[in-house]
VMD Tcl script that draws the C-alpha trace (Angstrom):
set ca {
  {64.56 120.89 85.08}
  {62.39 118.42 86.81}
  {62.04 115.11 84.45}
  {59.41 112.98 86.74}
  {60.41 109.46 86.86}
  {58.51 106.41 88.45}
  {59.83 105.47 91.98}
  {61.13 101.92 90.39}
  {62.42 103.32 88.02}
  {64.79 105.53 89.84}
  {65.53 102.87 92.21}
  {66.68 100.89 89.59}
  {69.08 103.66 88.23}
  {70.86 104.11 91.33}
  {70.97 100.46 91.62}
  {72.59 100.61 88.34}
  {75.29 103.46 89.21}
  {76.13 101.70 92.87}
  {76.71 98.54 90.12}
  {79.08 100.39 88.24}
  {80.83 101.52 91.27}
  {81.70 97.85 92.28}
  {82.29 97.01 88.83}
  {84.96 100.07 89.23}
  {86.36 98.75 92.67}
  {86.52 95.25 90.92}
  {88.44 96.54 87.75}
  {90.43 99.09 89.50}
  {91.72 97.05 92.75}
  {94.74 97.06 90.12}
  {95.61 100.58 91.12}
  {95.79 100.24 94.45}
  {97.26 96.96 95.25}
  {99.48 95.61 92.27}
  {102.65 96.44 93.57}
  {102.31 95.18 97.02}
  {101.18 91.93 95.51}
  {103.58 92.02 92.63}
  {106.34 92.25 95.60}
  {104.75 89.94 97.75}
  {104.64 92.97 100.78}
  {100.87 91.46 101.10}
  {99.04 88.10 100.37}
  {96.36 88.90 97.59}
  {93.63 88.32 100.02}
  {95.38 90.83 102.53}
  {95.52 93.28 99.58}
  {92.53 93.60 98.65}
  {91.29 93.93 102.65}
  {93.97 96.48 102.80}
  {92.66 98.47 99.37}
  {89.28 98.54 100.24}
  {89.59 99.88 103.48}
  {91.72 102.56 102.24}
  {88.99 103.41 99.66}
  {86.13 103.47 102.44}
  {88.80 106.04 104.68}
  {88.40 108.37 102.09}
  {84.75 109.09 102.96}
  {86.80 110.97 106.05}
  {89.36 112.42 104.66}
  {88.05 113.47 101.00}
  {86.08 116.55 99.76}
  {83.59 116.24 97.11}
  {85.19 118.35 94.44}
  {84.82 115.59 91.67}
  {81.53 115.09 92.74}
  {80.59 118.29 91.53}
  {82.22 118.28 88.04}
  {80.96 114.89 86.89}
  {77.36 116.10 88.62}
  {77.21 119.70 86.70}
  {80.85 120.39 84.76}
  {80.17 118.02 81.78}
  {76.90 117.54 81.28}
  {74.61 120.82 82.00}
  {73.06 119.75 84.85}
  {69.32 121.09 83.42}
  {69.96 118.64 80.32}
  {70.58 115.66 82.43}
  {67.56 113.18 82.37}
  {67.00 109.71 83.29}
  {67.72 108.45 79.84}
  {70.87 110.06 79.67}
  {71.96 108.56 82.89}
  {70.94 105.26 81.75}
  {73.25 105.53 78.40}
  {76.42 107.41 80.56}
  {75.99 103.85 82.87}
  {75.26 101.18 80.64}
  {78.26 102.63 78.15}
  {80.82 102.62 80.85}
  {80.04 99.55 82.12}
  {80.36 97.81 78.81}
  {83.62 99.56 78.12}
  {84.65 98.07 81.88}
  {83.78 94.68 81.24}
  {85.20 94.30 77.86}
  {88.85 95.58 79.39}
  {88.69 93.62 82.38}
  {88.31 90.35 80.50}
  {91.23 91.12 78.15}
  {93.09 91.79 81.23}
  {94.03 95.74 79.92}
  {93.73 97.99 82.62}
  {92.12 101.11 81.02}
  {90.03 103.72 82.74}
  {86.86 103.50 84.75}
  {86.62 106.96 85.11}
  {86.97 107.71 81.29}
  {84.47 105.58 80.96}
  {82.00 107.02 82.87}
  {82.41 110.62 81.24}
  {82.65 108.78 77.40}
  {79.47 107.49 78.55}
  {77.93 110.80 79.84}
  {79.03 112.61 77.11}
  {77.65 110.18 74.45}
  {74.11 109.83 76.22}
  {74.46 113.81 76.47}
  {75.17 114.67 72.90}
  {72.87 112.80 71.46}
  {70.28 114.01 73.62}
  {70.56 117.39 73.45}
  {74.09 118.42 71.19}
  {77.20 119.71 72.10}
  {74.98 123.04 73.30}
  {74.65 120.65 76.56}
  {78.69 120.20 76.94}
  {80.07 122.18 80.20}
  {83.16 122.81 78.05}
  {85.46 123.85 81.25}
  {85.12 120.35 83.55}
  {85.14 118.40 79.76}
  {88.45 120.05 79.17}
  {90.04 119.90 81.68}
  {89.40 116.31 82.57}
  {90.43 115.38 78.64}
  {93.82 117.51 79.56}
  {94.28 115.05 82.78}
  {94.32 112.44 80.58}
  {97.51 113.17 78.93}
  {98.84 114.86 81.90}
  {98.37 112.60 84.98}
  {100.79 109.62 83.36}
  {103.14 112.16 82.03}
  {103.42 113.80 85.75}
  {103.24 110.56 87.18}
  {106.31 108.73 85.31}
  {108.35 112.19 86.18}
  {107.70 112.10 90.03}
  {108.10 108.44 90.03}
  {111.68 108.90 87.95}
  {112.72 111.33 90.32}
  {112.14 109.72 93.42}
  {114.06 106.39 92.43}
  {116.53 108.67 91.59}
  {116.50 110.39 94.41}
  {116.17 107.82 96.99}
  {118.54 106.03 94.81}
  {121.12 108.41 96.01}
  {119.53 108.84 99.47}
  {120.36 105.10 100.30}
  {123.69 104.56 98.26}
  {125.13 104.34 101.82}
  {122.97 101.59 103.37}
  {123.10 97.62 102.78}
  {120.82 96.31 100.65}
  {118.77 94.23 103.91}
  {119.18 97.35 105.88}
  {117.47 99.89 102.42}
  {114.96 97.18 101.82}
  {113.64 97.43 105.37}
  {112.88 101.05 105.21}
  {111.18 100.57 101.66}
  {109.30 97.68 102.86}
  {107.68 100.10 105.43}
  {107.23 103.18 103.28}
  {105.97 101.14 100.10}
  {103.04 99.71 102.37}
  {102.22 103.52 103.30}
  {102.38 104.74 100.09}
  {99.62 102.12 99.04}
  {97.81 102.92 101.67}
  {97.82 106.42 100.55}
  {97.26 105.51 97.10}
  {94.30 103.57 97.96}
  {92.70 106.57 100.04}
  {93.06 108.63 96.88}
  {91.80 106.18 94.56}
  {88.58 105.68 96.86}
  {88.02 109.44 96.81}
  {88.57 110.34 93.17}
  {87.07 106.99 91.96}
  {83.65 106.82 93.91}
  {83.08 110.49 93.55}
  {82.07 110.35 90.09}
  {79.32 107.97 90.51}
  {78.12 110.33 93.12}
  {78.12 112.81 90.74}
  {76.09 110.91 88.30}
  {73.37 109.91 91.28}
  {73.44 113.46 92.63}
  {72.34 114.84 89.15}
  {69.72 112.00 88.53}
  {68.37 112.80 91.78}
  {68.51 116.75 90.78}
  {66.86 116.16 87.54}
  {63.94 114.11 88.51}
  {62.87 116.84 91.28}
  {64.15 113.97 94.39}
  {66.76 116.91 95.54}
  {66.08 119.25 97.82}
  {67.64 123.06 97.25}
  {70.48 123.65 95.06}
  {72.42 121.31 93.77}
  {74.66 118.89 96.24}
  {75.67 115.08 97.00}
  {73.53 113.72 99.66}
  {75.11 112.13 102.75}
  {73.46 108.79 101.58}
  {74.93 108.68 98.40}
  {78.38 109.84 99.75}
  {78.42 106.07 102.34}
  {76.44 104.07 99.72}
  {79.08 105.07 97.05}
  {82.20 104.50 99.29}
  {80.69 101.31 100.20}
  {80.28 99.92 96.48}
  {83.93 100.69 95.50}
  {84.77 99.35 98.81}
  {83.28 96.11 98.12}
  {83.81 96.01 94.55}
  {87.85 96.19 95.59}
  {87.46 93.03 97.75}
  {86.04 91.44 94.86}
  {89.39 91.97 92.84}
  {90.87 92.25 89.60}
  {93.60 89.63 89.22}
  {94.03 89.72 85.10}
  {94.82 93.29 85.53}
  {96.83 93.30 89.06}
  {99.10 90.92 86.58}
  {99.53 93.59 83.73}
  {100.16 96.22 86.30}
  {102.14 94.57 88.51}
  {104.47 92.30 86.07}
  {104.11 92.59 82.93}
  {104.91 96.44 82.52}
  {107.96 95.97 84.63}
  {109.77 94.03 87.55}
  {108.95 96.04 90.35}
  {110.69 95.56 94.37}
  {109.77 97.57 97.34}
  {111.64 100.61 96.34}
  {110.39 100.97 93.10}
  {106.67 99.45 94.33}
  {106.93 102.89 97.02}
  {107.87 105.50 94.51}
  {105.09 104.32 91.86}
  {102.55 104.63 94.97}
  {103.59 107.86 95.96}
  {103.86 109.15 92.01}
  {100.07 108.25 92.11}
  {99.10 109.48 95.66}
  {100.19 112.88 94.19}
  {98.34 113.03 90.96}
  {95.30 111.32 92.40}
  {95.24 113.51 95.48}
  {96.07 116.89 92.99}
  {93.67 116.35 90.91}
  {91.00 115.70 93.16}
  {91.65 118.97 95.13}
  {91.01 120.48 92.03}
  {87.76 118.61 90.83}
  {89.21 117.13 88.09}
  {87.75 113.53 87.29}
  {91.35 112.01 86.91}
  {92.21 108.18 85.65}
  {93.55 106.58 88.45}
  {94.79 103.83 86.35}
  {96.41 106.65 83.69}
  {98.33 107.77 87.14}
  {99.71 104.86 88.25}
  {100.77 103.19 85.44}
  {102.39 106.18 83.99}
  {104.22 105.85 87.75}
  {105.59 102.18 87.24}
  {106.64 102.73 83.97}
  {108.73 105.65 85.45}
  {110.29 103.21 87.70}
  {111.47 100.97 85.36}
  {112.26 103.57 82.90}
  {114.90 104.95 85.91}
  {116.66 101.97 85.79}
  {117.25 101.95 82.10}
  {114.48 101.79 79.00}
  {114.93 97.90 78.49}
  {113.75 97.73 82.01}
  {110.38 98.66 80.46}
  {107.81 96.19 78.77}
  {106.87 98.92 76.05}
  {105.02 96.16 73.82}
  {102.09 95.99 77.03}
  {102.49 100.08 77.55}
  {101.65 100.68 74.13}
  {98.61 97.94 73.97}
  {97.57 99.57 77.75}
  {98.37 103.44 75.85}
  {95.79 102.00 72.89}
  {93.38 101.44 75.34}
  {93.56 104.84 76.81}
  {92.83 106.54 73.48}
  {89.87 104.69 72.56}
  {88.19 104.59 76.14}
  {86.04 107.85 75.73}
  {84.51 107.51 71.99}
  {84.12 104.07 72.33}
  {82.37 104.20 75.60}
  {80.47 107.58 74.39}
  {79.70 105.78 71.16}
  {77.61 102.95 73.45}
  {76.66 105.35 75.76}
  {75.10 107.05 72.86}
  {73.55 103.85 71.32}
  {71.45 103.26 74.75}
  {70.35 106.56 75.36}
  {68.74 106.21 71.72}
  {67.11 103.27 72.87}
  {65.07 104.11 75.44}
  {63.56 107.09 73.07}
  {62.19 103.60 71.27}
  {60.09 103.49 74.95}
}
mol new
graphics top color blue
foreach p $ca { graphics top sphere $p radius 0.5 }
foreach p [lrange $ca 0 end-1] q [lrange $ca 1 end] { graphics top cylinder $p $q radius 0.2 }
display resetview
């Protein structure tokens, strides 16, 4: 359905979503480079040079699978209008802001579908609901921590056992090394999950205002600009929550630092082969908690897990709920 829209107009909309990608980058760096900060592998500057290139890599290495379902699998595509994206942007963003300040590092990708789904239902009803890419990213969100904290529990048991033999200068080498790869890997996966779903929500606008040729498909453009925005918004770094997830959940060292990064790599990377819109904060913070949790439960800050678990249940209605709220304001224009 073609919804015409002035020229500025939609400028200023994609201006908007390439805002909320930075503002992800900025409140997400958290993901991808608390642990080799917390451990003091990198400098914080280095870090966040190191994140953000892995984020940009993914334009190389990534499909565009989550693309797809934010673009058409919550939302139907043919209900989509400008106003809607408006709402979906301005309610995640809000949601964004308000967490970073507090320091709690919720989801940005939650966000972003609370937001879509709130400017959608109260534009057109839950008639307008994809139901398949809506459930399955809700299932994600109980499922990526709960598979991260497993794979993270089993490989500091595993290594654990691996390295029994080896003295602790000679163990801590090797980790050193594969804790830096893992974050590199994490931060490929997080650019490529992460900055996919504000391509989705461009690629629709784009669709639904008749600026997209053929069926419907992320332009090349949007794929670099969106990469970019993350990219930079990472640089721009989130220290209050690189503190939470780095030290206040638990004490993390290079061998637990490795096996939370590669508990995450594999969700994020999963998921994304699959489309699904997953948190990448749900994924790696369900991995450090498995770290600590592997070394025994006290290890574990639970009073910050449950504030950070708090967050994760409210993130969709109360970004949908502003997300809503906006959408109804531009029918006042």
């Amino acid at each position: 359905m073609d919804h015409s829209l002035a020229l500025p107009l939609l400028f200023g909309l994609v201006a908007l979503a390439l805002a909320f990608d930075f503002l992800n980058g900025l409140h997400d760096a958290a993901n991808a480079i608390a642990t080799v900060v917390a451990t003091r592998l990198l400098s914080p500057v280095m870090a966040v040079l190191f994140a953000a290139g892995g984020n940009f890599a993914a334009y190389w290495i990534m499909g565009l699978h989550v693309a797809e379902t934010v673009g058409k699998g919550i939302i139907d595509k043919d209900a989509v209008t400008p106003a809607v994206v408006f709402g979906a942007l301005v309610g995640a963003m809000f949601w964004n802001v308000v967490t970073w300040l507090k320091g709690i590092p919720s989801s940005s990708s939650h966000a972003l579908i609370g937001g879509l789904l709130g400017a959608g239902l109260a534009h057109g009803g839950f008639a307008v609901v994809e139901s398949s890419g809506t459930t399955k990213t809700i299932v994600a969100i109980f499922l990526s921590p709960t598979i991260g904290f497993a794979i993270a529990m089993l490989l500091m048991l595993g290594t654990s056992w691996l390295f029994k033999g080896f003295s602790p200068r000679g163990s801590n080498s090797v980790f050193k090394a594969l804790h830096l790869l893992s974050s590199a890997a994490y931060s490929i996966s997080h650019g490529g999950n992460d900055a996919q779903k504000t391509m989705g929500i461009i690629a629709v606008l784009l669709y639904s205002t008749g600026h997209l040729e053929g069926d419907f498909h992320v332009p090349e453009w949007v794929v670099l600009a969106c990469y970019t925005a993350i990219a930079l918004g990472t640089l721009s770094g989130g220290w209050k929550i690189i503190k939470t997830m780095g030290s206040k959940l638990t004490k993390l060292n290079h061998h637990s630092g490795f096996c939370a990064s590669s508990a995450g790599s594999v969700v994020v990377f999963g998921a994304s082969a699959m489309g699904i819109p997953v948190s990448t904060t749900h994924a790696i913070t369900g991995s450090v908690v498995g770290t600590g949790a592997a070394r025994r439960a006290s290890a574990v800050r639970w009073s910050v897990a449950s504030r950070v678990i708090v967050a994760w249940f409210i993130t969709i209605p109360a970004s949908a709920i502003v997300g809503a709220a906006f959408y109804l304001l531009t029918r006042l224009f």
